[in-house]
Each structure stands twice: as C-alpha cells, then as structure tokens.
Residue frames relative to the residue before (quaternion, step in Angstrom):
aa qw qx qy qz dx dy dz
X 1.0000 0.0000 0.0000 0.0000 0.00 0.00 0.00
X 0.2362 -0.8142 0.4800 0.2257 3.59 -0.50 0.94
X 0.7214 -0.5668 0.3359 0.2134 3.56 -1.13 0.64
X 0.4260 -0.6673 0.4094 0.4534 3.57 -0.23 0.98
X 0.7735 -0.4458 0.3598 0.2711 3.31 -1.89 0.43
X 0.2643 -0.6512 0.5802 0.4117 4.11 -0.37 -0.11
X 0.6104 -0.6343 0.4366 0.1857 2.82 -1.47 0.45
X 0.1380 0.7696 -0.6071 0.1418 3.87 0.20 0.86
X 0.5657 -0.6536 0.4866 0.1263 3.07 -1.54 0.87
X 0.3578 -0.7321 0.2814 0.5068 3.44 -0.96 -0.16
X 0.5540 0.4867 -0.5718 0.3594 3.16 0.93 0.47
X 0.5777 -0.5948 0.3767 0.4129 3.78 0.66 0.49
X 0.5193 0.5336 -0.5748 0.3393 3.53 0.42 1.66
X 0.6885 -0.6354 0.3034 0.1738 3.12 -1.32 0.80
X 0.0417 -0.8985 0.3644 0.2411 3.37 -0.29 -0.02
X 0.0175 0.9129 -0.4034 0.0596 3.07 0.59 1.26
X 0.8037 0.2995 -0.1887 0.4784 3.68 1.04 0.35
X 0.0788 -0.9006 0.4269 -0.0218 3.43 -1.10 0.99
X 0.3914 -0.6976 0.5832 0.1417 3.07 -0.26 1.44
X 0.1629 0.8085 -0.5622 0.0609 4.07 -0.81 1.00
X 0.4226 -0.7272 0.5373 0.0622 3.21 -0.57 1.55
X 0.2434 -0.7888 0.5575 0.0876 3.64 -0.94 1.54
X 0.7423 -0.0241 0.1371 0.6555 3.23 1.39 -1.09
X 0.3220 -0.8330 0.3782 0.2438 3.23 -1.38 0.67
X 0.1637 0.8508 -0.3593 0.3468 3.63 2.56 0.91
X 0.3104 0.7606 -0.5471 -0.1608 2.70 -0.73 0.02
X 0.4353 -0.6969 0.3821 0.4228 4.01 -0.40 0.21
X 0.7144 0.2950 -0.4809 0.4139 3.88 0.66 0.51
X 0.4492 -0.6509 0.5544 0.2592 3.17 -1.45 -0.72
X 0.0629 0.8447 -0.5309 -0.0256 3.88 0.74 0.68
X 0.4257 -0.7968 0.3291 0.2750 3.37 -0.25 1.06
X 0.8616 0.2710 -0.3220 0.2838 3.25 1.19 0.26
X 0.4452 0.6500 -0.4293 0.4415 3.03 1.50 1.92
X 0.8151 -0.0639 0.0111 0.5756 3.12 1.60 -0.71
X 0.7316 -0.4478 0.3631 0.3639 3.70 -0.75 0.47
X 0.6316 -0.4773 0.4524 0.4106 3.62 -0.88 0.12
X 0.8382 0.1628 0.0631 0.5166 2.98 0.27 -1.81
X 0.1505 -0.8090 0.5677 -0.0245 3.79 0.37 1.72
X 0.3287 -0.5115 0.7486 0.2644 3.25 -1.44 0.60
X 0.3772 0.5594 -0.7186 -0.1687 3.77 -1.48 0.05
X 0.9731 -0.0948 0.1180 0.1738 2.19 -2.47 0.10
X 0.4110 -0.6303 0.6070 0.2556 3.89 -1.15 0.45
X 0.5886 -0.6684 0.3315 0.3113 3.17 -0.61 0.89
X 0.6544 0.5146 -0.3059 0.4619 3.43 1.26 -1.39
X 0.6012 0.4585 -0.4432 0.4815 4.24 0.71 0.03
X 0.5745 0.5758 -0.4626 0.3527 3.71 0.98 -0.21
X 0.5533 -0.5073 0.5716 0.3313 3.76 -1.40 0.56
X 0.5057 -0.5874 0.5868 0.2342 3.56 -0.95 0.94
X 0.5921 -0.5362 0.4287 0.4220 3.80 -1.33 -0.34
X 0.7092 0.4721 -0.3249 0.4106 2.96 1.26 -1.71
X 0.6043 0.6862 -0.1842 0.3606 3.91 1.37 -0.12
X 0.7848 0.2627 -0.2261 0.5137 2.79 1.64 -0.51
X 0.2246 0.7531 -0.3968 0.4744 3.02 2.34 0.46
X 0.7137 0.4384 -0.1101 0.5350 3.56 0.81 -1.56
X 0.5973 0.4114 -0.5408 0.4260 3.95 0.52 -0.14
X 0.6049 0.5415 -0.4317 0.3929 3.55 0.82 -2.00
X 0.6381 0.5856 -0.3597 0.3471 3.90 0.33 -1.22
X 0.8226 0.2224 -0.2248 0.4726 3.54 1.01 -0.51
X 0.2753 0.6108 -0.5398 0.5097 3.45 1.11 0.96
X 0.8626 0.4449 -0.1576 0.1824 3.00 0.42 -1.70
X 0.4285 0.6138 -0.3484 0.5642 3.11 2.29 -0.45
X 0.8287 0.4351 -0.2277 0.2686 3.75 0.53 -0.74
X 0.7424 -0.5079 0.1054 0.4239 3.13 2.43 0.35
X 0.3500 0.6897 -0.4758 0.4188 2.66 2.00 0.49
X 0.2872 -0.7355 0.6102 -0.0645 3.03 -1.31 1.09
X 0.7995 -0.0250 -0.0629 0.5969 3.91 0.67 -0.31
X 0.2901 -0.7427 0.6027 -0.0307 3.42 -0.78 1.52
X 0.0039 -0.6462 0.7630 0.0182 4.07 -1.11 0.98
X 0.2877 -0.5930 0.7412 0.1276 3.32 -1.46 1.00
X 0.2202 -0.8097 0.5409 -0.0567 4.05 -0.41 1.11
X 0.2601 -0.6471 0.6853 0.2099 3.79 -1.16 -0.40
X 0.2515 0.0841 0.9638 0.0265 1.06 -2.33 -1.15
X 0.4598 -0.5244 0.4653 0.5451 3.73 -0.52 -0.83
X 0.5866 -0.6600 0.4617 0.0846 3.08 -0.97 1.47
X 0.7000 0.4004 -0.2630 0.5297 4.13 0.73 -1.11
X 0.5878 0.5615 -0.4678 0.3469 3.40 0.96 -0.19
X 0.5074 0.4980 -0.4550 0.5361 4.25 1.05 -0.56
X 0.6180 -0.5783 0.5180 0.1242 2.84 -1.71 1.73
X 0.8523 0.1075 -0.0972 0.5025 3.96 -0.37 0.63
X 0.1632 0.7252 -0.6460 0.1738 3.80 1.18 0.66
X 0.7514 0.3847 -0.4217 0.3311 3.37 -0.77 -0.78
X 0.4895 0.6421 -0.4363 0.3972 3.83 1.03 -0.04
X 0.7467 0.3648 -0.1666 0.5306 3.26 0.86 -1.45
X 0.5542 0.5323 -0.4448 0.4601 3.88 1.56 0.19
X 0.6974 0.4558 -0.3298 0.4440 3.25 0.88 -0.91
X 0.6654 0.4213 -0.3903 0.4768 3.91 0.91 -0.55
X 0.6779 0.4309 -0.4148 0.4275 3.91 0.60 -0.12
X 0.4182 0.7346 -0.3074 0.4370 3.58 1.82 -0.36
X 0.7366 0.3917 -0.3428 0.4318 3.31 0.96 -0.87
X 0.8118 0.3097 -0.3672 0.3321 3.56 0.69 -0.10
X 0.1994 0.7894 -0.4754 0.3333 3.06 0.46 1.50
X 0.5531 0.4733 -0.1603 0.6666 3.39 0.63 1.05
X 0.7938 0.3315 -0.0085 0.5097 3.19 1.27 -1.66
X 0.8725 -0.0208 0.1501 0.4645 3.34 0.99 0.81
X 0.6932 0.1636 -0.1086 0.6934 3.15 1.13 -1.19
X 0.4366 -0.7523 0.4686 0.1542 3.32 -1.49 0.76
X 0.7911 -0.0035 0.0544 0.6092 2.70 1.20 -1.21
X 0.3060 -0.6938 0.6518 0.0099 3.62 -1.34 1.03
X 0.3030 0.7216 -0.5766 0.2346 3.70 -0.23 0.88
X 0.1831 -0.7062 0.6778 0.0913 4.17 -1.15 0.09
X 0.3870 -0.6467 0.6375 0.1601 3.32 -1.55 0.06
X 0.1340 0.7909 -0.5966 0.0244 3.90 -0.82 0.77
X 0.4762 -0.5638 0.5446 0.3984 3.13 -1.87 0.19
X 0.5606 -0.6254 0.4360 0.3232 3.56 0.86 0.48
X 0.4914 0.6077 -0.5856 0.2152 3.90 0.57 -0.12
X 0.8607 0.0915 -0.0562 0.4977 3.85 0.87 -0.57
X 0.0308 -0.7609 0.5412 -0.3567 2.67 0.97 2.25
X 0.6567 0.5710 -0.3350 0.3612 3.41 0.90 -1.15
X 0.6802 0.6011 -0.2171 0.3591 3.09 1.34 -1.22
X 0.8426 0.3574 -0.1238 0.3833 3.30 0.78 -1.54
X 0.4474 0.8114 -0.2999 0.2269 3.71 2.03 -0.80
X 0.7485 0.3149 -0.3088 0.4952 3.61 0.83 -0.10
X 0.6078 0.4912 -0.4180 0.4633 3.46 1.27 -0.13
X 0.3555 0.6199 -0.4557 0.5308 4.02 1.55 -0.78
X 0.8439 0.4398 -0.1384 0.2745 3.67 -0.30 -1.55
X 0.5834 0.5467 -0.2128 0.5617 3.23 1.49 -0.88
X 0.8237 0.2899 -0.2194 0.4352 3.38 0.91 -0.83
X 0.6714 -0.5196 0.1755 0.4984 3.65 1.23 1.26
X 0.3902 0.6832 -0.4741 0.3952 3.67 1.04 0.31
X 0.0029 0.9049 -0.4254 -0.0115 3.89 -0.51 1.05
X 0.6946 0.2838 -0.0467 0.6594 3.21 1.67 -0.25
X 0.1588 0.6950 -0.7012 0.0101 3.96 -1.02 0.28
X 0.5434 -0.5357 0.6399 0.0912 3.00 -2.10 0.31
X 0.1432 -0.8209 0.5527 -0.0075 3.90 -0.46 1.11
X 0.0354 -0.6560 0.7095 0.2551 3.65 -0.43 0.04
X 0.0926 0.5021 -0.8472 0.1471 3.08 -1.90 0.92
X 0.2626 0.7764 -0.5722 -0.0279 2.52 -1.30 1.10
X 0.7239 0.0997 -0.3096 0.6084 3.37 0.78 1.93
X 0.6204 -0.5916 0.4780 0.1911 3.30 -1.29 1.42
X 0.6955 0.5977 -0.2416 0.3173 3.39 1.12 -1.40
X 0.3218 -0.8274 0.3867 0.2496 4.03 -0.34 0.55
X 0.6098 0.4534 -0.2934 0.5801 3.20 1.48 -0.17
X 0.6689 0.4268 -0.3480 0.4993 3.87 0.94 0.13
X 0.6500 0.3909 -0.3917 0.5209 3.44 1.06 -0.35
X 0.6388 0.5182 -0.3461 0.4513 3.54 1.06 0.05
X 0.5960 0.2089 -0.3567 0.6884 4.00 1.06 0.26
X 0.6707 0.4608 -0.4977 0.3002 3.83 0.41 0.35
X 0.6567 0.3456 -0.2426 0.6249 3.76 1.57 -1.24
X 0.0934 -0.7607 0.5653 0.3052 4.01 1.20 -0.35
X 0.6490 0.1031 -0.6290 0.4154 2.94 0.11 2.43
X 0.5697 -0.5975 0.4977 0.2662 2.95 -1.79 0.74
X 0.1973 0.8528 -0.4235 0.2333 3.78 0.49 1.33
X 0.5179 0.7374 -0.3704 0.2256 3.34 1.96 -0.30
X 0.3920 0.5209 -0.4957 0.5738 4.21 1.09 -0.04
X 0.5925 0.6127 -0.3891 0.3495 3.79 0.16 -0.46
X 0.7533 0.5589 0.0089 0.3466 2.68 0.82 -1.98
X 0.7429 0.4731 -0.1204 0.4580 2.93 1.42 -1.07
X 0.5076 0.5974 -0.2976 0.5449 3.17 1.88 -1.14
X 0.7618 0.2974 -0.3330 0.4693 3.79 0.54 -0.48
X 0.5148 0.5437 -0.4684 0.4690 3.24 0.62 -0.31
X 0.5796 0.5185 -0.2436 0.5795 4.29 0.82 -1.01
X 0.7557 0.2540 -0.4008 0.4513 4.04 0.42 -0.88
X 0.5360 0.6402 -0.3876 0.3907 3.69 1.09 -0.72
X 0.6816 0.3661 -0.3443 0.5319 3.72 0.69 -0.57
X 0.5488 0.7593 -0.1825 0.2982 3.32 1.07 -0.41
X 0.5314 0.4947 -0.1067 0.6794 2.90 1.79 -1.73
X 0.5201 -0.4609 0.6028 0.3921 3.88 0.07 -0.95
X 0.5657 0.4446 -0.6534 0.2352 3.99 0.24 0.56
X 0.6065 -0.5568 0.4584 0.3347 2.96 -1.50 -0.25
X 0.0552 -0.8189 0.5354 0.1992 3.94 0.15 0.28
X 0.1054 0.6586 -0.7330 -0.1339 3.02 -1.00 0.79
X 0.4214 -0.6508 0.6295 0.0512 3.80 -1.01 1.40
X 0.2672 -0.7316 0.6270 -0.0128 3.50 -1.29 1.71
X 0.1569 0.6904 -0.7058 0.0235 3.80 -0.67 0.32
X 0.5247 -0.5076 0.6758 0.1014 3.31 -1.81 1.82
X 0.3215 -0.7823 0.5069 0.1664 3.55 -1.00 0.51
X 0.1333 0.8497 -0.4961 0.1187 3.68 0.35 0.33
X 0.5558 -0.6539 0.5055 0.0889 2.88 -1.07 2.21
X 0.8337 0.0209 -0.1719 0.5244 3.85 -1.13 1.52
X 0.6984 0.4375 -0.4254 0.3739 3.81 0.94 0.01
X 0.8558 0.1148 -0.0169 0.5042 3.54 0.68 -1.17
X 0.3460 0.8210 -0.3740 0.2575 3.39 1.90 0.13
X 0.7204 0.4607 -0.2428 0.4581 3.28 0.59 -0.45
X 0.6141 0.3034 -0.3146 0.6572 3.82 1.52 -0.25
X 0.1853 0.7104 -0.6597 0.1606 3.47 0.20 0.40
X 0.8362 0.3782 -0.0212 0.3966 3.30 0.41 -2.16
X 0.3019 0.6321 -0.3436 0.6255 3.43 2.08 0.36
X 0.7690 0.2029 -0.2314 0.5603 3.57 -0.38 -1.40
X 0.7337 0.3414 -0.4919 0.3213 3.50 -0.25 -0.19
X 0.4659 0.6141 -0.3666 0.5210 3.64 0.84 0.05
X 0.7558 0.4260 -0.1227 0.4819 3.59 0.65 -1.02
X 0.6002 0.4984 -0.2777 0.5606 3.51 1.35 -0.76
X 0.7506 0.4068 -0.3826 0.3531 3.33 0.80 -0.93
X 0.5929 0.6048 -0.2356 0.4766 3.25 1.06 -1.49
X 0.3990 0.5496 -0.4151 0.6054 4.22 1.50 0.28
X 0.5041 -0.5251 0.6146 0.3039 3.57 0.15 -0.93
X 0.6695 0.6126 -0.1788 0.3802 3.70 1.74 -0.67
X 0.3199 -0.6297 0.6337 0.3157 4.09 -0.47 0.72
X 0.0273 -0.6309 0.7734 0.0554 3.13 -1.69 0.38
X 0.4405 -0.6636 0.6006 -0.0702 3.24 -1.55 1.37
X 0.0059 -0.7592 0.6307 0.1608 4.07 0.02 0.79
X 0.0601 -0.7665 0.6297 0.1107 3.81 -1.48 0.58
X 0.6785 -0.4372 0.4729 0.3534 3.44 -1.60 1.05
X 0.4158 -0.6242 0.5646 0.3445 3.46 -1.19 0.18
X 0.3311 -0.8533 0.3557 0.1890 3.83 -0.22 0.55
X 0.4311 -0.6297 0.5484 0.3420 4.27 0.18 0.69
X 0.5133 0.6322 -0.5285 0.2400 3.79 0.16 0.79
X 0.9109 0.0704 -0.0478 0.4038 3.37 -0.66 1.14
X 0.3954 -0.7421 0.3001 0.4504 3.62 -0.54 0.86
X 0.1118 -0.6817 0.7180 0.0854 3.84 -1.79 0.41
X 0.8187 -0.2945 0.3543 0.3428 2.98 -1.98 0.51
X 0.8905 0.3082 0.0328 0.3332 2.71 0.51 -2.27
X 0.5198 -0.6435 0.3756 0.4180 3.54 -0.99 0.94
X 0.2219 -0.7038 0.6054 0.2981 3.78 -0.75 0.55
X 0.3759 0.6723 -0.4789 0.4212 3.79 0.40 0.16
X 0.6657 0.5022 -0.0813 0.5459 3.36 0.88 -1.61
X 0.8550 0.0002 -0.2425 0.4585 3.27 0.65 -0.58
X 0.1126 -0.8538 0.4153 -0.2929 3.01 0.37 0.95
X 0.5301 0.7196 -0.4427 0.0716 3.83 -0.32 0.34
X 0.4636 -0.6475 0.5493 0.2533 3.20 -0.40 1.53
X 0.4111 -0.7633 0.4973 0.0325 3.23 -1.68 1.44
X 0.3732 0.7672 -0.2670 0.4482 3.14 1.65 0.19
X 0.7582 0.3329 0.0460 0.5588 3.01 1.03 -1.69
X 0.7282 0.2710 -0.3925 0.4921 3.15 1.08 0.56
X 0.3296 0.5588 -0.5705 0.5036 3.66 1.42 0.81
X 0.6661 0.4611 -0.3504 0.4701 3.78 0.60 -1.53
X 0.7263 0.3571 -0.4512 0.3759 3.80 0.33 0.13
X 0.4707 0.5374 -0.4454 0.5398 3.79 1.53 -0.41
X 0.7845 0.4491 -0.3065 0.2982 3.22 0.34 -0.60
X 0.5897 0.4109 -0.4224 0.5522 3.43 1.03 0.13
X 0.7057 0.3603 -0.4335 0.4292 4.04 0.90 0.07
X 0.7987 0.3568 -0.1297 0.4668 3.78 0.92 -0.82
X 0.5582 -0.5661 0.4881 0.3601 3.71 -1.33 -0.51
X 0.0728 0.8337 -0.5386 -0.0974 3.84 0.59 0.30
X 0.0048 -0.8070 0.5903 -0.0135 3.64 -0.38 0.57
X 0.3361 -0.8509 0.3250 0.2397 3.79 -0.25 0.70
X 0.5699 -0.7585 0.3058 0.0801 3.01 -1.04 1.22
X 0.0528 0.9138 -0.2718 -0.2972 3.51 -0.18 0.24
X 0.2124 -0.8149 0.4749 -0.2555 2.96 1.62 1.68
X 0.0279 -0.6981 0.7151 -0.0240 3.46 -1.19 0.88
X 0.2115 0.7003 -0.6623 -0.1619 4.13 -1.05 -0.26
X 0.7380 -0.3490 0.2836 0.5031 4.14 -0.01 1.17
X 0.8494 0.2088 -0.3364 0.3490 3.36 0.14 -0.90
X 0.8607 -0.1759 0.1690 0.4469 4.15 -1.65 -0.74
X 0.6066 0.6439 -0.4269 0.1876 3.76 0.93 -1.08
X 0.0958 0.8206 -0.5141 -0.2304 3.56 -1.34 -0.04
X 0.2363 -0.9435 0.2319 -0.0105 3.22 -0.61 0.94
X 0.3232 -0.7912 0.5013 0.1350 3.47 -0.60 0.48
X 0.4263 -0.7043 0.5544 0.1221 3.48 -1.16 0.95
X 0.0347 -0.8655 0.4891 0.1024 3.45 -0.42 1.05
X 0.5653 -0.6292 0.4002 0.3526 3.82 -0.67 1.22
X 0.7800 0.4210 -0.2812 0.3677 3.26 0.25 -1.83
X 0.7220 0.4188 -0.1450 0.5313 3.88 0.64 -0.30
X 0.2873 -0.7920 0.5340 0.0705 3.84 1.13 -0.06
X 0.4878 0.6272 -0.4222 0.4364 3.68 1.49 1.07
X 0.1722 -0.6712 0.6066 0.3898 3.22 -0.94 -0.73
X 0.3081 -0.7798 0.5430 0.0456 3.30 -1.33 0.63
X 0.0569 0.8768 -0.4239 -0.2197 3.81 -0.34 0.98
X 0.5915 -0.6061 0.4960 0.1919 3.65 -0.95 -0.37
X 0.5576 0.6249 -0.5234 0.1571 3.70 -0.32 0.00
X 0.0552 0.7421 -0.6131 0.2654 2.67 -1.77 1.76
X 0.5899 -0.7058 0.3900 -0.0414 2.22 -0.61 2.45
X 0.8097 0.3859 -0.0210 0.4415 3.39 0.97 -1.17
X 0.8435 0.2072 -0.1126 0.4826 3.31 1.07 -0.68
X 0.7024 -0.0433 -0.1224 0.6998 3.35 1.39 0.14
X 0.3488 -0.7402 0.5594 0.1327 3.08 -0.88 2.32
X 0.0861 -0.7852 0.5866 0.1790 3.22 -1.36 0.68
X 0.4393 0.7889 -0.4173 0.1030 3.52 0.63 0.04
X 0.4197 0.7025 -0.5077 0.2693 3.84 1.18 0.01
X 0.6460 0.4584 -0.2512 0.5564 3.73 1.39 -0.56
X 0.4384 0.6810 -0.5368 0.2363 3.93 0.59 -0.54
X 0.0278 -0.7465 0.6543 -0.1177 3.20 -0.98 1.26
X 0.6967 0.3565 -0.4381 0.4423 3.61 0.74 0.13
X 0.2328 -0.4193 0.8299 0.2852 4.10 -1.91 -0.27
X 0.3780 -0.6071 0.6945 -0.0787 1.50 -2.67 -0.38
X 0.2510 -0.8759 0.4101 -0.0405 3.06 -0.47 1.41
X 0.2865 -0.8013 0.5098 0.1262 3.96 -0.06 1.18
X 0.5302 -0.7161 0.3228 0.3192 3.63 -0.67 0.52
X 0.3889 0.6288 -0.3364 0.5833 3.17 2.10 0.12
X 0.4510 -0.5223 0.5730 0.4421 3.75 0.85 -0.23
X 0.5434 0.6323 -0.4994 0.2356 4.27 0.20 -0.05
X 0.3955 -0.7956 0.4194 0.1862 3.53 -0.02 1.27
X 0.3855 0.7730 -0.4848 -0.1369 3.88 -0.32 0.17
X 0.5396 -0.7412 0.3273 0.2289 3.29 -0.97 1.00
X 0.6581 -0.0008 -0.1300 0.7416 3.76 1.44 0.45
X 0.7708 -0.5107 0.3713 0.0843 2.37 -1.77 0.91
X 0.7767 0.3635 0.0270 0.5137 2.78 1.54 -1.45
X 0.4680 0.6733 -0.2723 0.5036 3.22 1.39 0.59
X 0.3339 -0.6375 0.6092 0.3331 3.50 -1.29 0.05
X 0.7245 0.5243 -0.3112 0.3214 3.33 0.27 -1.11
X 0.1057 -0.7300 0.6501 -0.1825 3.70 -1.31 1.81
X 0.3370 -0.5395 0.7680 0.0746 3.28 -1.52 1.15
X 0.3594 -0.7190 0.5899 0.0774 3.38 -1.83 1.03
X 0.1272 -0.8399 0.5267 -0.0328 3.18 1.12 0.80
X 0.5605 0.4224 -0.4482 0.5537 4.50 1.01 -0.37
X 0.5585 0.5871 -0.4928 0.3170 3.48 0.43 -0.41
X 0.7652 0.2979 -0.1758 0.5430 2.99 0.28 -1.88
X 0.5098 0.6244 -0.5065 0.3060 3.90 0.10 -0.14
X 0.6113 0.5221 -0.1337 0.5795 3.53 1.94 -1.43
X 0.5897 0.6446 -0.4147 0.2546 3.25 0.68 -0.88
X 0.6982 -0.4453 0.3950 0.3976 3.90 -1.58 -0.08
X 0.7813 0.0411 -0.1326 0.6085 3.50 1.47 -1.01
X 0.4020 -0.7193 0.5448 0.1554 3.61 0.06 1.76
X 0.8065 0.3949 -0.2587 0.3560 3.72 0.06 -1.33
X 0.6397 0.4722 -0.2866 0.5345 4.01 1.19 -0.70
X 0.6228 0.3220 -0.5172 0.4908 3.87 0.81 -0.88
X 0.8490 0.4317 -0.3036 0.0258 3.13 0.19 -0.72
X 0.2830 0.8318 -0.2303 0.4182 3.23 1.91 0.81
X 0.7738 0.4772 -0.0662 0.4114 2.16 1.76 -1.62
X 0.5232 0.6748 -0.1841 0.4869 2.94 2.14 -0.55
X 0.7385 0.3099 -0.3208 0.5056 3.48 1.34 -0.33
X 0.5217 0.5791 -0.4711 0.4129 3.50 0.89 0.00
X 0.6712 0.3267 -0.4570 0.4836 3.71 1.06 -0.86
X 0.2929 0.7539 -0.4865 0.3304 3.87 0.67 -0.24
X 0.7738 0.4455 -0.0991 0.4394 2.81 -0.02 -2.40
X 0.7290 0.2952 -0.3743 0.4912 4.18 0.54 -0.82
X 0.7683 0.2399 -0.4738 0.3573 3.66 0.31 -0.16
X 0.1735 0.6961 -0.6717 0.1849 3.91 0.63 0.28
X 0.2184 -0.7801 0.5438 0.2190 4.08 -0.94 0.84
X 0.5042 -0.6189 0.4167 0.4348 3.58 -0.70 0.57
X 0.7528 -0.2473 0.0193 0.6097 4.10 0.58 0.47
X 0.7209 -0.5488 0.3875 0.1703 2.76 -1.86 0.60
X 0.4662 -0.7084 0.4816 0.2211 3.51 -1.28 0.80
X 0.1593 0.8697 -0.4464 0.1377 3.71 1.25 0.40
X 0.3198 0.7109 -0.5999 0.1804 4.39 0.22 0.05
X 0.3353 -0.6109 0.7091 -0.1080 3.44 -1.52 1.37
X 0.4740 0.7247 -0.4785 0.1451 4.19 0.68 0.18
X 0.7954 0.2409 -0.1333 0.5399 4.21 0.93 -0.09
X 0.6806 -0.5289 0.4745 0.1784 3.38 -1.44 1.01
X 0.8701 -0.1702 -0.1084 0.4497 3.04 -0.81 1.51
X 0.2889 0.7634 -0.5447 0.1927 3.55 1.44 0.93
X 0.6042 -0.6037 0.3271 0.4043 3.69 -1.09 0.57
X 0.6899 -0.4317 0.4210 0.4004 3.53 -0.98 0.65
X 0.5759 -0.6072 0.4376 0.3289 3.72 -1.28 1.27
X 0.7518 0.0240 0.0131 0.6588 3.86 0.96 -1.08
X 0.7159 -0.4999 0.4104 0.2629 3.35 -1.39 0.80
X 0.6584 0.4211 -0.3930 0.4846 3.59 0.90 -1.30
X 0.4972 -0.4383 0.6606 0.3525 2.86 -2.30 0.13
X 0.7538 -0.3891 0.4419 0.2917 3.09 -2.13 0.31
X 0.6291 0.5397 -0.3472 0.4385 3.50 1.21 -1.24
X 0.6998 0.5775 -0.3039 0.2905 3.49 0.46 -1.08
X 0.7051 0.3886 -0.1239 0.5801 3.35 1.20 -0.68
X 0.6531 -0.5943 0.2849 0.3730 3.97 0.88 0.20
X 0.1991 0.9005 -0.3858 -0.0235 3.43 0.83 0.65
C-alpha cells in the first residue's frame, strides 16, 4: 500500500508543521486575546482525544514532521498528557518533534510528565516580570505560578523558550528587563506583534508596537548580531553578545514572513485553517465522522492544500478599527 501524498501547497510549500488546538479554555484573560467574559465552545463541538490522536496521525502520514499541542491553554483539557504520551510514541516514527505552548500556570504540575513523555522543548508566554501588570494584562494575579512552572520546566530538562506580545505603554519599558532575565535563566525569548484577531476591550491600535522600532532601541543598548537559528515556525533571530542570549522577532505586521510558511492549523473543533490570517477552513471533524474517515479525509487536505493563500491579510493602520478576523486568537491556537 503506498503512502498518502505529503502535503505541498500550490505555491510549492511544504507543510511540515502543525500547530493543534486541544481546547479553546483557557484559565486567564490577556486582554489582548480575549474579552473578560468569553463565550467558549460547548463541549459536545470539541474533537475528542481519541480524535485528535487520529487527525495528528494523519498529518503525520502526509509529512508532518513537528507537532505543537496549542489552546486556549492546553494543561487545562482533562487527560492532556494522555494524548502527549500517545503522540510521544511516534517520535522517531515520523514525527520529529513533539512540543506545545503554555501560559505556564500548571507547568509545575505537568513538567516532568511533558518530559517523560518525549516532549523536549515548549513555548511560555510571559509577558512581564512585573506582578501587578501581569495582573491587569492576564486579569489574574497568577504570575508566581507562572514562574514556578516556568523554574520546574527547566528543572525537568525542557527547554523554555518564553514568548512576550509587545504592547506599546504596557510592557514597553520592561522589554530590555525581561529579556535580560530570560536570558540570564538559560531561556530564549521571542517578542510578537500584537495580532487584529477577534474583538477586545482594548484598542489594539493603542497597543500596538511596531517591532522594528523596538530592535532600533536594543540596538543602541546591546550587540544584536543575526542569527541563523531557525525553530519551524515565522521567528528570526539574533544573538546578543552583551547578555549571551538569543533574541527572536516575529512580525506579522512589519516584516511579512509568509513566502516560507510551512505550518496550518488545526481548531479544537477539528476546523482546518491554513493561515492564521485567513478566513478560509476545511472541516476535517466532518470527514473524521464521516462513513469513509480515511477518503473524506484526503479529500479534505487536497482542498486545503489549493486554497492555502500565499500570505496573510493581517494590517493594524486606524484607532478603534474592527479586528482583521472576527475569531479570537484562542480559537485558532494562540
């Protein structure tokens, strides 16, 4: 029997990574992913484990090669580390790499089972040292958490490599703080654009802060020398002398990167979308339900693969303008 097709675009890119949403819960509120008071999801529209056990499996036949387990917050789904330890085994087997993003509140908890179960690296948002700013930014006061897991995770043996959203008048001024602290951890940190996704309180205009213009200030305090570090996904990065760190970048807004994009997306509804920045989704729960699970769902990545756009429509240009797409960040794996 010959081996399902890989997955190539039509503009002839691979797809060799997947970003998969478990759930779309999450236990904070960062004001500039989702409202206080979120609506999510009924439980009965959510992909099952033993379901999304069986989607990742058919990525992985088609050449997926590095696999993120996403949110919402991801440690919050009752029995995660099940569906870590069963995607754990095919490491070696296809998949390369097994890794997830958290807010770290129940890192402490899960970090030696993550590691135990072939998991070697993760992604943390943090985005401020300060306990009274991460408390009107996640509107809870959860950052000792955060930090405790972030402390058991290095602890266990992952690697942390720690995300912080930039946001103009909130965390601007600790920027060159947390990256100092991240390095001096042993830990890379990664700064990201804020992203027009879904409505919020807050004006994203306002916060706003073009990543450009906050390299041209690193650069008048450090050595930034570029890096030619890669990890699968958009960041790029530079190695900084005075701090013996590395430092990434990714910006959505000021420097497109999407001529390389090699990874989708996967909604915890099972709703396939092929950028972030895009509307356009494949029901991949359908066919997963369907009478023939293994033909719809071929068929689901081939239409995928022709409507994949060649980059994203992301722009951030007027006060209180509505949000680029309707969804929230959570819904789609943030």
């Amino acid at each position: 029997m010959s081996s399902p097709a890989p997955l190539i675009d039509r503009f002839a890119r691979r797809i060799s990574y997947l970003r998969l949403s478990v759930t779309d819960r999450c236990d904070l509120r960062c004001a500039y992913c989702m409202p206080e008071r979120m609506e999510f999801l009924p439980r009965a529209e959510v992909l099952t484990l033993e379901e999304l056990h069986r989607l990742a499996l058919a990525f992985i036949d088609r050449g997926v090669t590095k696999l993120r387990l996403t949110g919402g917050e991801p440690l919050v789904r009752r029995d995660m580390i099940e569906l870590v330890r069963a995607l754990g085994r095919k490491l070696g087997d296809g998949l390369e790499e097994l890794t997830l993003t958290t807010n770290g509140t129940r890192l402490a908890e899960f970090a030696e089972d993550l590691a135990a179960a072939g998991v070697r690296r993760i992604n943390v948002s943090l985005d401020t040292l300060d306990r009274d700013t991460f408390a009107r930014l996640a509107r809870r006061d959860a950052l000792p958490q955060v930090l405790e897991g972030i402390a058991a995770a290095k602890q266990a043996g992952l690697r942390v490599k720690l995300n912080t959203v930039a946001l103009k008048g909130v965390n601007e001024a600790e920027i060159p703080d947390l990256i100092a602290w991240a390095h001096a951890q042993g830990h890379d940190l990664t700064l990201i654009e804020v992203m027009p996704l879904g409505e919020v309180e807050q004006d994203r205009f306002a916060q706003y802060l073009p990543l450009d213009a906050v390299r041209t200030a690193l650069e008048q305090r450090w050595t930034l020398t570029p890096s030619a570090a890669r990890s699968g996904g958009p960041a790029r990065y530079v190695d900084i002398a005075e701090t013996d760190g590395r430092l990434g970048f990714i910006t959505p807004l000021t420097g497109n990167f999407c001529e390389g994009c090699n990874r989708v997306r996967v909604t915890t509804t099972g709703q396939l979308f092929m950028c972030l920045g895009g509307e356009g989704q494949v029901d991949l729960r359908a066919a997963l339900r369907s009478d023939d699970p293994d033909t719809a769902l071929a068929q689901a990545f081939a239409r995928a693969m022709g409507e994949k756009p060649e980059r994203h429509g992301f722009v951030i240009d007027a006060p209180r303008a509505a949000p680029a797409l309707a969804r929230h960040m959570s819904m789609t794996g943030g």
